[in-house]
Structures are given as structure tokens and as C-alpha cells.
C-alpha positions in Angstrom: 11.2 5.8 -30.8 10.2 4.8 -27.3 8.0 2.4 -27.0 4.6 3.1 -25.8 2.8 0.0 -25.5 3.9 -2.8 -23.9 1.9 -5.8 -24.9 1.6 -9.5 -24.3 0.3 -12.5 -25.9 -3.2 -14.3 -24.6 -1.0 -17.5 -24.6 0.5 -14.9 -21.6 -2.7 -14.7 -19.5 -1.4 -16.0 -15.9 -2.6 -19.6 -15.0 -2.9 -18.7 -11.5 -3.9 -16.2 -9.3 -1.3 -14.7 -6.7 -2.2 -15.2 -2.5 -0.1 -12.5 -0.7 -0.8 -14.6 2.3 1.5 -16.9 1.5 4.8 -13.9 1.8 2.4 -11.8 4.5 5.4 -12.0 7.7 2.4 -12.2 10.1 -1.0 -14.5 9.3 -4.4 -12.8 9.0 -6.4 -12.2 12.2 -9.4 -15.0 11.7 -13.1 -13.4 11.2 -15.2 -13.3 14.2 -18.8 -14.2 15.0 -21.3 -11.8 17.2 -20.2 -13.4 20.2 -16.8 -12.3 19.5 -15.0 -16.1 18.6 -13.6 -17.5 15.7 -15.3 -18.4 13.3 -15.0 -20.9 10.5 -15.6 -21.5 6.6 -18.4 -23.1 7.5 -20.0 -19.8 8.6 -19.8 -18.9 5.0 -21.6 -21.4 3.2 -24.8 -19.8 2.9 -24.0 -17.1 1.1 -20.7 -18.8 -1.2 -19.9 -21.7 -2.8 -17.5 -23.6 -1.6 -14.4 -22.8 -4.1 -14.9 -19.8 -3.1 -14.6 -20.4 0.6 -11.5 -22.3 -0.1 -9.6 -19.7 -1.8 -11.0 -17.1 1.1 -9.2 -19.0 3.7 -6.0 -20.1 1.4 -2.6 -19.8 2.7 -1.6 -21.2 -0.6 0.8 -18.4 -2.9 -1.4 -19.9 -6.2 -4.3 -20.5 -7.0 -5.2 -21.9 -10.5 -7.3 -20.1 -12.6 -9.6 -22.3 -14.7 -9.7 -23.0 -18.0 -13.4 -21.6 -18.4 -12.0 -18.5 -16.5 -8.9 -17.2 -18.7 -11.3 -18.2 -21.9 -13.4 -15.2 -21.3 -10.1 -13.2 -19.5 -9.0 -13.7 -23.2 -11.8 -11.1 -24.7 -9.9 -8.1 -23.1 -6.6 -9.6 -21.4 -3.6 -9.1 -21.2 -4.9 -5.4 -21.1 -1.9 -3.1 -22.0 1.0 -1.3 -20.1 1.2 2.2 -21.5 4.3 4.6 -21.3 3.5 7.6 -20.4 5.5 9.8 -23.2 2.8 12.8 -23.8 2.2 13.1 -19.9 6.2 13.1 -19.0 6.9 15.6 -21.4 3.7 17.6 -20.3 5.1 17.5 -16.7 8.6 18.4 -17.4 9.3 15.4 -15.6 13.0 13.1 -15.8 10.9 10.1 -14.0 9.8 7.2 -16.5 5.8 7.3 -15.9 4.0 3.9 -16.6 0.0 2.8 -16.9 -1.7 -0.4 -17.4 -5.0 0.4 -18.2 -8.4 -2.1 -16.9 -10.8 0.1 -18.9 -10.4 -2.2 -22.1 -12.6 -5.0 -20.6 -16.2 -5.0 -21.6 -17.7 -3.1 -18.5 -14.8 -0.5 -19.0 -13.4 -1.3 -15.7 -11.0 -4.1 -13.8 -14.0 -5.8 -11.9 -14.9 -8.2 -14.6 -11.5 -10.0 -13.2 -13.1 -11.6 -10.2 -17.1 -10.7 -11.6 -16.4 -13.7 -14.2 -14.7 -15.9 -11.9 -16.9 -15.7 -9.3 -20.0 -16.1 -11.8 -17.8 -19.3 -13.0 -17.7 -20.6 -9.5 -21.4 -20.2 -8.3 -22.5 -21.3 -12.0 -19.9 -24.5 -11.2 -21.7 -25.2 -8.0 -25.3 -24.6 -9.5 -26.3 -21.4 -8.0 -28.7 -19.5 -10.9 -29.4 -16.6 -8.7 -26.5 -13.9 -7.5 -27.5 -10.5 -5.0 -24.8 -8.0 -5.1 -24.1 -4.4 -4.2 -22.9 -1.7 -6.2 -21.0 2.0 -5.5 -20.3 3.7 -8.9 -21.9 1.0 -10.8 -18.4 -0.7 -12.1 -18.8 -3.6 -10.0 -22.5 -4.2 -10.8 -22.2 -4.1 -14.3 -19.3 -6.4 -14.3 -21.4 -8.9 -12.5 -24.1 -7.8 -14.4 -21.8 -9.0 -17.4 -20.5 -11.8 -16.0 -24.0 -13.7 -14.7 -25.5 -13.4 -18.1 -21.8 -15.2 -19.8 -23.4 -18.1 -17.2 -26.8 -18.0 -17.1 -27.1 -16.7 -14.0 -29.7 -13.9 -13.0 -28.3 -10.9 -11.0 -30.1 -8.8 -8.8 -28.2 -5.3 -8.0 -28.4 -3.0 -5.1 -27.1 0.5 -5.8 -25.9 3.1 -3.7 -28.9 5.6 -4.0 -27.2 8.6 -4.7 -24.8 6.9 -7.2 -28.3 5.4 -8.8 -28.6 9.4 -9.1 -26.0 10.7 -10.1 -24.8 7.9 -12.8 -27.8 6.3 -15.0 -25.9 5.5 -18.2 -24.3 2.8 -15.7 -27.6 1.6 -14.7 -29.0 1.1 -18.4 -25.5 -1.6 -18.7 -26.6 -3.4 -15.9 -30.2 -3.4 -17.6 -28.7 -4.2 -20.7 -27.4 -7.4 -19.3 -30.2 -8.3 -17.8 -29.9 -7.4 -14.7 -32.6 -5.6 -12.2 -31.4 -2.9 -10.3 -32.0 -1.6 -6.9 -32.0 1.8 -5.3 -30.7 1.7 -1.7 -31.9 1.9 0.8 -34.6 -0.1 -0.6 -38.3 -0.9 0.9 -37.5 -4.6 -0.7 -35.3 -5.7 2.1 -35.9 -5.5 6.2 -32.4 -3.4 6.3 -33.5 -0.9 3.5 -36.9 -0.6 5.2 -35.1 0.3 8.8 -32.8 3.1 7.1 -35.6 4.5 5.2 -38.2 4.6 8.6 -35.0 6.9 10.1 -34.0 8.8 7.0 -36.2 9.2 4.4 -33.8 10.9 2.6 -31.2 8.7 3.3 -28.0 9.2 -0.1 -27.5 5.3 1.3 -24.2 4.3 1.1 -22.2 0.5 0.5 -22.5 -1.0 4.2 -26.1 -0.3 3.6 -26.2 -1.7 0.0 -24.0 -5.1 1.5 -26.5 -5.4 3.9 -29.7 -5.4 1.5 -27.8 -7.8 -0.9 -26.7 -10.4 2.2 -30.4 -9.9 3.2 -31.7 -11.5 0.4 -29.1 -14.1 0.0 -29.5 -15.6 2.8 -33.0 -15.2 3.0 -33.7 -17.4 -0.2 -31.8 -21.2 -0.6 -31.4 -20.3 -4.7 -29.4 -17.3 -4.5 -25.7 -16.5 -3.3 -24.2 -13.3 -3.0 -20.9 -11.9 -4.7 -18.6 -9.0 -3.6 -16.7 -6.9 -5.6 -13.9 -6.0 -3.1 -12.3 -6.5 0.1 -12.9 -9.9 0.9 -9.4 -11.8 0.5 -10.6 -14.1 -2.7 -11.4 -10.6 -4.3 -8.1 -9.6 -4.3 -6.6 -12.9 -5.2 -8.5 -12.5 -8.5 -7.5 -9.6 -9.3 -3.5 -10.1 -9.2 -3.9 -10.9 -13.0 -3.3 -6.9 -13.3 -0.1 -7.2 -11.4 1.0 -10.7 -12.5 0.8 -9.3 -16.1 2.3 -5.5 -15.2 5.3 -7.9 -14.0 5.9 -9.3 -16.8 5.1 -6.6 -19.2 8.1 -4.3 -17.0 10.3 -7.1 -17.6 10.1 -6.9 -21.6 10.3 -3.2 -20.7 13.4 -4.2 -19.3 12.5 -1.6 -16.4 11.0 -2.0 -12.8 8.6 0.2 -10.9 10.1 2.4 -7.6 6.8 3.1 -6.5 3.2 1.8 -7.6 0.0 3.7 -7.2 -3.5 2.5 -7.2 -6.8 3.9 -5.7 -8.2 2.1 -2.8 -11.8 1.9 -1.7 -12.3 -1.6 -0.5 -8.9 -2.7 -1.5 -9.4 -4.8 -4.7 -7.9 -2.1 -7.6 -4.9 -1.8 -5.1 -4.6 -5.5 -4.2 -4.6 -6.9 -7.5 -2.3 -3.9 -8.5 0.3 -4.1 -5.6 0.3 -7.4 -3.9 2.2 -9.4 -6.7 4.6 -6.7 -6.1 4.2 -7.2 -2.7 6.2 -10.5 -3.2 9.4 -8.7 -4.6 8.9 -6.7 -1.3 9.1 -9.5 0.5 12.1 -11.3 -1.0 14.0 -7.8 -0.2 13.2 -6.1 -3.2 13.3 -2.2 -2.4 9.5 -1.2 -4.0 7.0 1.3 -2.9 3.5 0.3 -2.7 1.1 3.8 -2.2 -2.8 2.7 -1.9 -4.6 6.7 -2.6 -8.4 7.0 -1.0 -10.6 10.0 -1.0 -9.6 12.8 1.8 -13.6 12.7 2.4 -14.0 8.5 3.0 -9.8 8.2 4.8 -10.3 4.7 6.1 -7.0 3.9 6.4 -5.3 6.8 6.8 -7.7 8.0 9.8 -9.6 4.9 10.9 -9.7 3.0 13.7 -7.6 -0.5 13.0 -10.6 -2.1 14.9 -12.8 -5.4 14.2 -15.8 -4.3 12.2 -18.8 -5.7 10.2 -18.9 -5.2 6.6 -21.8 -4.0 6.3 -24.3 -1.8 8.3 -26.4 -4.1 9.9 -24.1 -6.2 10.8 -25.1 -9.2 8.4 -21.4 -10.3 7.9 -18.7 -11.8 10.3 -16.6 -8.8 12.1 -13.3 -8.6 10.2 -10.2 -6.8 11.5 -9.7 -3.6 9.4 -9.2 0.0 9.0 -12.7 1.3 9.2 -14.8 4.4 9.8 -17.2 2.5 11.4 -20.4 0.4 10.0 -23.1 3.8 10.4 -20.5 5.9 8.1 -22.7 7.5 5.9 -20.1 9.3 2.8 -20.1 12.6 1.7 -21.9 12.1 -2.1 -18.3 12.5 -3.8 -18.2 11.1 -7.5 -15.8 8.6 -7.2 -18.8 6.3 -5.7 -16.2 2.7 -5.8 -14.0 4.2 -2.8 -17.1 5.6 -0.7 -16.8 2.5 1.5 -16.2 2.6 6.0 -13.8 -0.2 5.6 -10.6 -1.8 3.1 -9.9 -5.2 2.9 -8.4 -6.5 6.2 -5.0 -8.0 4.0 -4.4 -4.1 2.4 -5.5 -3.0 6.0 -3.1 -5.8 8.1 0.0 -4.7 5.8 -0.8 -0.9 6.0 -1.1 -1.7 10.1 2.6 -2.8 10.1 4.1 -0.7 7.6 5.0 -2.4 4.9 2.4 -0.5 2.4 1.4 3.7 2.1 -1.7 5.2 2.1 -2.5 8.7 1.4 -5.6 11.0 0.9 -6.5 13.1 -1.6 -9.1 16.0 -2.0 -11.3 15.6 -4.4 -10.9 18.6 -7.1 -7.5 18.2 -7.5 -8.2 14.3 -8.3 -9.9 15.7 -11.4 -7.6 18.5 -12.5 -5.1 15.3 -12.0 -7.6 13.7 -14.2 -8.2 16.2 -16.7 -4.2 16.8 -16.9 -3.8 13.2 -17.9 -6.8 13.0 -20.5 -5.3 16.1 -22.0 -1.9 14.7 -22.6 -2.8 11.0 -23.0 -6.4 11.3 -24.7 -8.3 8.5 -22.2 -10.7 10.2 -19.7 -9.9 8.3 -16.5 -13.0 7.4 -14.2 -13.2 9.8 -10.7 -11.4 6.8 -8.7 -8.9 6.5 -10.9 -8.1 10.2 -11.0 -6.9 9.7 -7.3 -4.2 7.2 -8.5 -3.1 9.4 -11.1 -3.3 12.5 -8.9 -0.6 10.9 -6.3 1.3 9.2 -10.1 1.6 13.2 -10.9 2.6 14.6 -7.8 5.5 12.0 -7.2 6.5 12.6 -11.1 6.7 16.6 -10.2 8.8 15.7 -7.0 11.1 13.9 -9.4 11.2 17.1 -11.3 11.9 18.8 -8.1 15.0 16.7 -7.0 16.0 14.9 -10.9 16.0 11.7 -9.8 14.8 9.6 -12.9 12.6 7.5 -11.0 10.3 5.0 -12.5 6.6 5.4 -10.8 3.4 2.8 -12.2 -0.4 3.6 -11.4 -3.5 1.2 -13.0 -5.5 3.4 -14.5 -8.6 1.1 -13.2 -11.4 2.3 -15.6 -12.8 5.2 -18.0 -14.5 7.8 -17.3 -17.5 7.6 -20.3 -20.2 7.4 -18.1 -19.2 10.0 -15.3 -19.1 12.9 -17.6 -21.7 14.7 -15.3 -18.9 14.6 -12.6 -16.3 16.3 -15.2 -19.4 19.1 -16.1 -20.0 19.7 -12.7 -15.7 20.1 -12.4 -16.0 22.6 -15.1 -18.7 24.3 -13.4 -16.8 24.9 -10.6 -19.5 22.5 -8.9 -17.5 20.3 -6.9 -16.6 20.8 -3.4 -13.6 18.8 -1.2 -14.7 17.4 2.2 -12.6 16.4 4.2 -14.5 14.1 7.1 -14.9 15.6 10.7 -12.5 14.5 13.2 -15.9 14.6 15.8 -17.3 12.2 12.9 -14.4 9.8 13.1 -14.1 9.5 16.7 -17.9 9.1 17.0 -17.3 6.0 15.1 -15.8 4.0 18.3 -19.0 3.9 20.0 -20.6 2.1 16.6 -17.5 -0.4 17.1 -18.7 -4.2 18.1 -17.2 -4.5 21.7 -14.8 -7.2 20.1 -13.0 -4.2 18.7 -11.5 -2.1 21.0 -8.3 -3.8 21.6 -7.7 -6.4 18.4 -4.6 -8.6 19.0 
């Protein structure tokens, strides 16, 4: 018999976190201020601590994880690589179909991988108070999670129409203590301003990072913590990879292509960028980042400096984006409804050395539904977009026989998005694709810095 789980040891668990940085062939652009300079870690300090900062500006390749860290890692990793049998023979297929699957962790997702260590370094530091935004909800309840593991109290801002459309997500943030916001809020000066111009406003992430920064700032007790596509994000999450590396290698197979979905970058960073390093050392490896044909940052934005967030709280970072006003279709995969992706995923898709594609959304689910049917887990609706492009590439290997051997991370389940599955049955979902007028309009949101980025 094949084998279908590949599993490690906790003695296993990596000791330090990967920096693609370190094999990137070009350095990162630096963050800019308002004024359209430099800027340096010191602009940072009052909303992070100062590890933190340190591993946000790292060129080191590791970064040791701490003790405290890979104690709690140890309640859910090393999370297992799956073979695919059920779904190969499903599909007909010849190609060798691999998936390591995040939804074991408490919160059912991969975010509790940089939730906890982040909680660990503002708990380190002495910060008791953490603002944070959410999409889908994955990210706030892993902080949610993760702050109460510390002793720290959490405040959550949640995308309104997510708040909506996924309350069982909600209730485990509430479970763990945490308060949670809908936004646009009246609390903050930012959710106030949206709500005087749209009432009705669905809100959308750049507005939720705004409300969160807001408040961080605005009080000296509380930081703020992000759940993607700031570089020390992604550096957290390259446990997934780091593991899936050594998990191929008791395989005794290697990946010809990887798949993960891509909102703000971190699923697909923490996925890809160990990989990234095989890449580099001349390793032939296909890295394919899948976002939602509705939010197509990277594979129709502008490669422009932007802010994260919709007032303009943040420092301008050079990424794909849609630009800071992009207000999302209400899709249900609510963790890749974001304008921007992390300016590393973005720098590396900017010279060619990672993919991107788009994918509508009602195929993502009969991707999804495909997969649940043959390998029993209900995937969550950004997940479906990694195995949507994992299925697709596995049919094209049916197509030309090449036995080719394709990995995706299935990055959470689906247990609390069952309304999006209903409304799939129901024939209730519809595929948007964004308007090119829409996309273009988005240069005249750009900061002025943005219009030609070295």
C-alpha cells in the first residue's frame, strides 16, 4: 500500500524560521513615508515591538524560533502531508497529487503560526493589549487564540460583510475572549469617515487595517498585529514549507509545481518561499500563488507603491495592488479579499521567478466539493482556489501523461463556511470578475510616489 500520510516527529518542528531575503537576487524596495523617502524601523515602533521590527527588516536566511514558540507549535505541528490516492484515482490522473493540511491547528487554519509568535513577542516586550483586523475570520481567531495563551486582550475589527456572512467564526473569537468589531465601525475616526460616505458600506480589509492601526497608535498600551503580508508574517509561516520539505524527502519524492492561495501573501509565502531556496540554488520548481478572478492583485494590478490600508495609516510599500479605495466584490473566500499582497510574493512575481493566476469563484468550489468528495475534509473557500489550480494541472497531466508530482496547502477547513457551500448548492453564487474601468481608476488613488517605483 501507498503511503498516505507522511508524518514527522515534534522533536521535527523547525528551530528557525526561513527569510527568502536572504536568496531574493535583488533586495526589497525600502518602505516609504508620506513624503515619499525612506523610512526606517524606527517608524515602526509604535505599533510593534521591537523583535518584531528586527525580523521585518532581516536580511538574515534564519531566524530562531523560540523555545516558548515551538512549545505551543507542538499542540498541532508538524501538521501532516497527505497523498492524495482517492483524489488521483478520482481524476484519472498519472501525476502524484500531494497536501499538507493547516486545518489541524486549534483555530482550524495556518494563522496560528505567526498569531502565537507574535502574541509571544508583544507578551515578551510587555504589551497586554493587541488591535487587529480580520477578513474571513481565520486570522482573528487565531490571534484571538493566541492572546489569551499570553494574557493578552485582543480587540478584533472584522470586515462587515464577512461579520455577516460567517458568525460561527465570530462566537471563536468571543470564545477566547476577544471583542469583536464590525467595520466600518463608528468606534474609530476611519470607520466614522466610511460610514458618513456609505452607510452601507460591505467594508473591506484596508478599511479594517486602518480602524485597528487607529487605535493602536492612538493608545500607548496596545500594539497592533497583522496576519499577512508584512515580511515577518511570512517568515513565520515557512514552518509549513520547512516541514513539507522534509516530509517529501521521507517521501523520497519532490514537488514540480506547488500551489497555494494568495490574498495577502502569507499561506503562499510560508508555503513556497522555503522552496523558493531550491529555486534559487538552480533547482527546476514551479511556484503558482492562485487569487480570486474578482480581487486579481497580482495578476492585474498596478506594481505601484501603496498604503496598506485605506487611510493611509501605514508606510507606502511597493506591491501589486488594486489600489487603497478597492472596495471587493462580497465573495466567500473573505482572507484573499485584500487591494494589495506582500511586497516580497509581489517583488518575485514582478521579475518572474513565481506564477500567479486567477480563478472564478464557482468553479473554486466545484474544485472544492470535488476534493471533499474523494478526500472526506471540506476545504475552506480560499483554499478551494489552491486546489482548483492542484486539479486542473493534475487533469493537464492526464492530458499529456506526464507523471508529474504537483503539492497545494490545503490552508484551513471549511466547518464554519457551510453557508457558502448552501448557497453553491443553490445555485447562489455568482463569478465577478473586476472591471477593467475599476482597475485603471485605481491609478488616480495611487500616492504620487507610485507612478514610476525603481
Amino acid at each position: 500500500m501507498s503511503q498516505v500520510k507522511i508524518l514527522l516527529d515534534e522533536s521535527d518542528i523547525p528551530r528557525h524560521w526561513y527569510n527568502v531575503v536572504a536568496d531574493m537576487p535583488t533586495p526589497p524596495a525600502p518602505p516609504l513615508g508620506p513624503d515619499g523617502n525612506p523610512i526606517g524601523p524606527d517608524a515602526l515602533a509604535a505599533i510593534f515591538p521591537d523583535a518584531i521590527i528586527e525580523q521585518e527588516v532581516s536580511r538574515e536566511r534564519w531566524i530562531p524560533i523560540p523555545e516558548p514558540v515551538r512549545d505551543i507549535y507542538r499542540m498541532w505541528r508538524p501538521t501532516p502531508l497527505y497523498r492524495a490516492l482517492r483524489l488521483e484515482a478520482a481524476l484519472g490522473t498519472p501525476a502524484r497529487i500531494y497536501y499538507k493540511y493547516e486545518g489541524v491547528s486549534p483555530a482550524g487554519s495556518h494563522k496560528p503560526n505567526t498569531a502565537v509568535a507574535q502574541a509571544y513577542f508583544n507578551h515578551k516586550a510587555g504589551v497586554r493589549r493587541l488591535t487587529t483586523e480580520t477578513g474571513s475570520g481565520q486570522w482573528g481567531s487565531a490571534l484571538a487564540m493566541a492572546g489569551q495563551m499570553f494574557g493578552i486582550e485582543v480587540r478584533v475589527f472584522m470586515v462587515r460583510v464577512s461579520y455577516e456572512q460567517k458568525p460561527f467564526r465570530r462566537s471563536m473569537m468571543e470564545t477566547w475572549g476577544t471583542e469583536v468589531i464590525a467595520s466600518p465601525s463608528s468606534e474609530t475616526r476611519s470607520g466614522r469617515r466610511i460610514l458618513d460616505s456609505q452607510p452601507d458600506s460591505p467594508g473591506s480589509l484596508g478599511i479594517a487595517i486602518s480602524e485597528a492601526v487607529e487605535e493602536a497608535v492612538s493608545r500607548s498600551d496596545t500594539n497592533y498585529a497583522l496576519g499577512s503580508v508584512l515580511n515577518h508574517v511570512l517568515i513565520h509561516q515557512t514552518v509549513i514549507g520547512l516541514e513539507t520539505k522534509k516530509q517529501f524527502e521521507k517521501a523520497g519524492d519532490y514537488p514540480d509545481v506547488i500551489i497555494a492561495c494568495c490574498g495577502g501573501g502569507s499561506n503562499f509565502g510560508g508555503s513556497a518561499f522555503p522552496f523558493f531556496a531550491d529555486k534559487a540554488a538552480g533547482r527546476k520548481v514551479r511556484l503558482v500563488a492562485v487569487e480570486p478572478e474578482s480581487c486579481p492583485t497580482l495578476t492585474r494590478g498596478h506594481y505601484a507603491y501603496d498604503s496598506g490600508d485605506t487611510e493611509g495609516l501605514t508606510p507606502l510599500m511597493l506591491m501589486y495592488t488594486l489600489g487603497r479605495n478597492f472596495i471587493p466584490p462580497s465573495i466567500h473566500a473573505g482572507g484573499l479579499r485584500y487591494h494589495g499582497d506582500s511586497p516580497l510574493v509581489s517583488q518575485l512575481y514582478h521579475e518572474g521567478l513565481i506564477e500567479a493566476v486567477a480563478v472564478p469563484q464557482r468553479t473554486t468550489f466545484e474544485a472544492g466539493i470535488t476534493f471533499a468528495r474523494a478526500e472526506g475534509i471540506i476545504p475552506a473557500p480560499e483554499s478551494n482556489h489552491a486546489i482548483r489550480v492542484a486539479i486542473d494541472e493534475a487533469l493537464a497531466s492526464k492530458r499529456t501523461g506526464e507523471p508529474k508530482t504537483i503539492y497545494f496547502t490545503l490552508s484551513g477547513h471549511g466547518h464554519f463556511d457551510m453557508g457558502a457551500y448552501d448557497r453553491y448548492f443553490a445555485g447562489q453564487l455568482e463569478d465577478t470578475s473586476y472591471p477593467d474601468e475599476a482597475i485603471q481608476a485605481a491609478l488616480a488613488d495611487l500616492p504620487k510616489v507610485a507612478r514610476n517605483p525603481a
